[in-house]
N, C-alpha and C positions, 0 to 999 in steps of 0.2 A: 293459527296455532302458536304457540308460546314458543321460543326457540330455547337451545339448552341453556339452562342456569335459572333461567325462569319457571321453566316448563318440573324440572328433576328436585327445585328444591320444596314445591307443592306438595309431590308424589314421587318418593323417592324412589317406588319400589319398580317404577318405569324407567330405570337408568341402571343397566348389570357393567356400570366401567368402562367399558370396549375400548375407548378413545375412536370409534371411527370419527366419532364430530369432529372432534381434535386434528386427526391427519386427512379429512377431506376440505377443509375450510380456507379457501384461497387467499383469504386475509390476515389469517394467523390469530384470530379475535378470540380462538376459546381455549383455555387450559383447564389442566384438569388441577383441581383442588382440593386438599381432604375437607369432611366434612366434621363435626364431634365425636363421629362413632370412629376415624380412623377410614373410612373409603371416599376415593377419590370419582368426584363428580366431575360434568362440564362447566363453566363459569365462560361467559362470553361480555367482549366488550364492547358496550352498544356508539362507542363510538367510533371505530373499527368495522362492525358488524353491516352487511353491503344487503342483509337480508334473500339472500341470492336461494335459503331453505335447503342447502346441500347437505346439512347436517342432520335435517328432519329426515331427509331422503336414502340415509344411508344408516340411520338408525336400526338393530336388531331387535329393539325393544317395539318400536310403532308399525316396522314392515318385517313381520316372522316369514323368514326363509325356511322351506323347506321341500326336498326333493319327491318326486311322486312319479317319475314316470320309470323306477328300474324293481322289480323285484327284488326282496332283499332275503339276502342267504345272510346264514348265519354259522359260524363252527364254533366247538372249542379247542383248543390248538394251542400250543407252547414251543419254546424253540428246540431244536435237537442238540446244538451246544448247549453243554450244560454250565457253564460259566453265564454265558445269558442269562439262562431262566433264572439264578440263581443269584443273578447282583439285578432283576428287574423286579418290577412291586408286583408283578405278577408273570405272564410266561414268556416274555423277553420278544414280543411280535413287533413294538413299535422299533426297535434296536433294530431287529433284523431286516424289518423293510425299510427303515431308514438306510441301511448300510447299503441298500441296493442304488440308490437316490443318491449315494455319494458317490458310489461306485464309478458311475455313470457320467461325474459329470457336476452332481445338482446339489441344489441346495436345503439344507434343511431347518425349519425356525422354528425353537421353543422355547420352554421357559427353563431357565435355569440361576442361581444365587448368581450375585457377583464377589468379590473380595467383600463387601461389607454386608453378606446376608441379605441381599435386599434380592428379590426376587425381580427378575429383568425377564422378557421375549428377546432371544437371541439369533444372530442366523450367522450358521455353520458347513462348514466345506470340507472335512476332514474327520475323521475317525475318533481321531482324540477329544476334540471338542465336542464329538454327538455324543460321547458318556456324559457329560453336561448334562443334557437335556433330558437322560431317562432319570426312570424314577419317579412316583409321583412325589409332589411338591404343595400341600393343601393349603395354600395361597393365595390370592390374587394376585396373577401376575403383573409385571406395571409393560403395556405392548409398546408406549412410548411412540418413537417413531418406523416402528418394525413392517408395518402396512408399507409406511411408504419407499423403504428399502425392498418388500415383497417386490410392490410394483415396477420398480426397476429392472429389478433381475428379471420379471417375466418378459417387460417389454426386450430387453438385451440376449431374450433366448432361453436363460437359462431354467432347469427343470426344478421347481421348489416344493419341497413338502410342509405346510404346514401344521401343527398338532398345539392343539389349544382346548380353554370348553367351549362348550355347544355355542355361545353366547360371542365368545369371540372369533368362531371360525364363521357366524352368522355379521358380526361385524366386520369382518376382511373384505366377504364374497361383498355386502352393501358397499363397502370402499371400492373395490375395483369393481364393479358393476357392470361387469361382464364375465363371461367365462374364458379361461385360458387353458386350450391343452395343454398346457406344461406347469400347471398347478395342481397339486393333489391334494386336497385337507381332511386331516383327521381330526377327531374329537374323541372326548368318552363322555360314559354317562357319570354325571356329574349331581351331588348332591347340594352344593353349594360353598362358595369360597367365604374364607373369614379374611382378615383384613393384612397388611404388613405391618400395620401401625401397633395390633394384637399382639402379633409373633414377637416384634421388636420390643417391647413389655416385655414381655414369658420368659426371651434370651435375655434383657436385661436382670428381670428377676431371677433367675440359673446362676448366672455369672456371679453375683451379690451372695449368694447362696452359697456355692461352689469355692470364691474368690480367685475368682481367674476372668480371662478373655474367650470366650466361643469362637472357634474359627471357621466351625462347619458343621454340618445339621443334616441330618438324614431320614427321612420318615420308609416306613414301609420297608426294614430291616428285618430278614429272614434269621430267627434267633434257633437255628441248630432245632433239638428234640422238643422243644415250646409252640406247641399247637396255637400259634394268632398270629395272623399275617399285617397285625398292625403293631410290630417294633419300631423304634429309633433308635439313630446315636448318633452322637456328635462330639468333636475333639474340644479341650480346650487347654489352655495354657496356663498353669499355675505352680507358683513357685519355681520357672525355669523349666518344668516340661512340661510336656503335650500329652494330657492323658485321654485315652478315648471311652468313652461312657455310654452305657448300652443298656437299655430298657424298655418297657410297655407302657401303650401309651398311657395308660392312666397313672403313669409316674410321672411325667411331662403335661404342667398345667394345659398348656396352647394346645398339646394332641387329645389329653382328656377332656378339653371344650370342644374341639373342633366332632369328635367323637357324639359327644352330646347336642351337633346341630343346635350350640345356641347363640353362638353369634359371627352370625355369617351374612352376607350383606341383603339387605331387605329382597331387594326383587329375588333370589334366589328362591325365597317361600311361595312366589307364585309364577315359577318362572316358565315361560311359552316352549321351551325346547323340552321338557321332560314328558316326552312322548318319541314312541316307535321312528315317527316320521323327522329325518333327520335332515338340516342342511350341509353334512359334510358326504365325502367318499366313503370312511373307513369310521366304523365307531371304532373301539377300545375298551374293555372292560375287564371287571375282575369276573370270573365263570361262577359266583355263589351256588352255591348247593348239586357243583357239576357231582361229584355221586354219586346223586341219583339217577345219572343217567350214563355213566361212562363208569363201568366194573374196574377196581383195581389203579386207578388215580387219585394220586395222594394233592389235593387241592393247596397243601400248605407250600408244596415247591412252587408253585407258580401253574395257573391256568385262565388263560386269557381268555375274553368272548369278543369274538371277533364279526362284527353285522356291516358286510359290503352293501354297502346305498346308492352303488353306482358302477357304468362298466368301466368307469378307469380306477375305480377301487377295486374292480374283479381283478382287472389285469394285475394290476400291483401283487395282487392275493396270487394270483396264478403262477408268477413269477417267483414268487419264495418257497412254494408249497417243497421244496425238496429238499429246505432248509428248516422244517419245523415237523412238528406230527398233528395233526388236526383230525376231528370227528365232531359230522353232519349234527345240526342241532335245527333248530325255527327260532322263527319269531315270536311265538306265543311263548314258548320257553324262556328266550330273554327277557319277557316282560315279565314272569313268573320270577324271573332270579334275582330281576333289579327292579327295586321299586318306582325307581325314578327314569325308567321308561315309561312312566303310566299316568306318575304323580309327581311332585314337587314336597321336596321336604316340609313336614307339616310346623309351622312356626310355632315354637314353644313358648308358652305363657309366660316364661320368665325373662324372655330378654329383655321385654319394655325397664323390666325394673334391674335387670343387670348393666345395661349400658348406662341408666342413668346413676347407679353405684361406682361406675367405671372413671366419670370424672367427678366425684363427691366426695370419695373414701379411700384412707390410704391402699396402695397396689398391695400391698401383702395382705392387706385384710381382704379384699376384691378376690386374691386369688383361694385364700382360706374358702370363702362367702361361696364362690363357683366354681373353682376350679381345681379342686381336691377331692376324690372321692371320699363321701361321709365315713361308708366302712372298705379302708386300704385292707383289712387284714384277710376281709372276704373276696377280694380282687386277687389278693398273692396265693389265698387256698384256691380261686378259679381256676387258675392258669396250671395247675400243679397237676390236678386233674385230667385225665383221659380226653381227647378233644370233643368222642362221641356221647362222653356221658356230662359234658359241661354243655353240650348242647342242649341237652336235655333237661337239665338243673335251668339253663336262661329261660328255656322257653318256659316252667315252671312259675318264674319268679311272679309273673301278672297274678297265677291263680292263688300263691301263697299271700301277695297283698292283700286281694280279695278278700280270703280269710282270716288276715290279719286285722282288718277292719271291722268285719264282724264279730270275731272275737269268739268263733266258736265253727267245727265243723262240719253244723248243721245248718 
C-alpha cells in the first residue's frame, strides 16, 4: 500500500487531516502540507522514510475505530449555571465536565485561536484557559504536536480529556494504540470542517472592508430576542478603537459558506464516523427539534444531546448530573435530530467549480460569486419573524421552487 503523500494525493478524500502519521513517525519523514484547496495533507520523505507502515497503522481513515460493546444512553441536558449555558454554543456540558477534569488534577485539550486567529489543539490546567477551548470553532483545527504531548501526560499519570471530531479523536486513540484509564475523549457529531486557509481569506476580506485589524472571532453567539443559534462577532481595531461587531451568519461570507456545506474538505462528504457507532466516550451535540419532545424548553438558550458510548463516559456523566438538568432521550431520536449520525454531508455540485474559481478570479468577486446570499433582504425579513413560523416558511421554500418551475399551480 502507498504510504502517505502518495497514497492522499490519488484520493484525497481518504485523508480528514488528523496528523496521527505526522506524530507516530519515528523518523520525522512526513509533514503536513497545504494542498490548492487550503487543507493540509501528509507529504513524506522517501529518503528519511524506514518504511516501518506505522503511519498506515494508525490512520482513522484506513482502520475506523469504533466502540460496540456499551450500550449507549442518550439525554438532553444543559448546565444549571446560567452564565454557562449562555456564553456555550449550546448547553454549557462540555465546560462543566471539563471543570470537573481540572478540578481534579487533569488535563484538558482542545481546539482554540491563538494571538493570530489560526486555530491550534491546545492542552490546558486551569479554568481560565478551558474558556479557550469552548464554543464551537468551524475549523479545522491544526493538532500539531498535541497527541504527543497527550501521550505524555498519560504515561506521567496525569488524567486528560480530550474533545475534537469524530476523525480526530479516531486519530489519537490509532496514535496511542492502546487504552488508558486516565484518558477520556469527546467528540460531537460533526458535519464537516472547512479549511484555515478559507477563514484567513473571509478575515482578510472583513478587515479590507471594515479597514481595520480583526482580533477575535466568535461563531455560535447567542443574539438576545433573535431566534438562530448561529450568530458571530468579532472585535476589531479601527481608527484607534476596538469595536465589536455582531451579526448572522449570512452576513459573514466564511459562516454563510460553511452554512451552505460547500467547501469543506473532501473526505468530510464521505466520511466513516457519521453513524450511531462512535470511537469516543461522550458525543456532544446541539438537541435539534428537542420540542418536540421536552414541553416548555426554549432551544435557543442552549440545549445539548449528550450520547455516553462508554462506562467511563457514564461515569464522567454521573459525576456532574447535580450540576446540570437533563431528560432521558434514545438513540433512534438522535439519529432523527442529526443527520449526520446516519449520513455524511451530501457534496454539493458546485464546489468542483468553486474551488477551482478560488484560485482564478479575484477574492471579492469569489466572495460575490458564493458567498453572498443572492436575496440578503429575504434573510433580514427571515430572522424578523417568529422562530415557529420561519420554521415553517423554510420547510416551505422546496415546494414554492417546485412551483416556481412549473410556473403554475396545477
Amino acid at each position: 500500500m502507498s504510504l502517505p503523500g502518495e497514497y492522499y494525493e490519488k484520493e484525497k478524500q481518504n485523508c480528514c487531516g488528523c496528523g496521527a502519521c505526522q506524530a507516530i513517525c519515528p523518523t520525522k519523514s512526513i509533514t503536513m502540507e497545504l494542498d490548492d484547496e487550503g487543507f493540509l495533507y501528509p507529504k513524506k520523505s522517501s529518503l528519511q522514510c524506514i518504511h516501518c507502515n506505522k503511519c498506515i497503522a494508525v490512520c482513522p481513515m484506513l482502520n475506523v475505530i469504533k466502540n460496540s460493546d456499551f450500550e449507549q444512553k442518550v439525554y438532553a441536558a444543559w448546565a444549571r449555571d446560567y452564565k454557562t449555558r449562555l456564553d456555550a454554543s449550546s448547553g454549557g456540558l462540555f465546560e462543566t465536565m471539563a471543570h470537573l477534569v481540572i478540578d481534579g488534577g487533569g488535563i484538558v485539550c482542545g481546539a482554540a485561536f491563538d494571538e493570530h486567529l489560526k486555530l491550534k489543539h491546545f492542552c490546558v490546567d486551569n479554568l481560565e484557559n478551558l474558556k479557550k477551548l469552548c464554543k464551537s470553532k468551524y475549523i479545522q483545527s491544526n493538532t500539531d504536536d498535541v497527541f504527543i504531548k497527550i501521550k505524555e501526560y498519560l504515561f506521567n499519570g496525569r488524567k486528560v480529556l480530550f474533545v475534537g471530531t469524530p476523525c480526530q479523536a479516531a486519530g489519537l486513540r490509532g496514535y496511542l494504540g492502546k487504552e488508558y484509564e486516565n484518558l477520556i475523549v469527546f467528540d460531537f457529531i460533526c458535519h464537516g470542517v472547512p479549511s484555515q486557509d478559507m477563514f484567513d481569506k473571509c478575515i482578510k476580506y472583513e478587515e479590507k472592508k471594515r479597514g481595520g485589524k480583526i482580533n477575535s472571532f466568535t461563531f455560535r453567539v447567542k443574539h438576545g430576542n433573535v431566534k438562530e443559534v448561529h450568530g458571530y462577532a468579532y472585535s476589531i481595531k479601527t481608527k484607534g478603537k476596538v469595536i465589536r461587531k455582531k451579526g448572522l451568519y449570512y452576513e459573514f461570507p466564511y459562516y454563510f459558506g460553511f452554512k451552505k456545506y460547500i467547501f469543506f474538505r473532501p473526505s468530510c462528504y464521505s466520511c466513516p464516523y457519521s453513524t450511531p457507532d462512535r470511537c469516543s466516550d461522550i458525543t456532544l451535540a446541539d438537541f435539534w427539534g428537542v420540542e418536540k419532545y421536552i414541553k416548555n424548553v426554549d432551544f435557543y438558550k442552549g440545549v445539548s444531546m449528550v450520547i455516553i458510548n462508554s462506562q467511563k463516559g457514564n461515569e464522567l456523566f454521573e459525576k456532574v448530573k447535580e450540576k446540570i438538568i437533563f431528560y432521558d432521550s434514545n438513540i433512534q431520536t438522535a439519529i432523527e435530530c442529526n443527520q449526520c449520525l446516519s449520513n455524511s454531508t451530501p457534496l454539493p455540485k458546485v464546489r468542483e467549480a468553486m474551488f477551482k474559481d478560488l484560485n482564478n478570479i479575484p477574492f471579492d468577486n469569489f466572495i460575490k460569486k458564493y458567498l453572498i446570499p443572492k436575496k440578503t433582504i429575504f434573510h433580514k425579513l427571515l430572522y424578523i419573524l417568529p422562530g415557529f413560523i420561519r420554521k415553517k416558511l423554510v420547510k416551505l421554500l422546496p415546494v414554492i421552487k417546485q412551483i416556481k418551475k412549473r410556473g403554475s399551480f396545477f
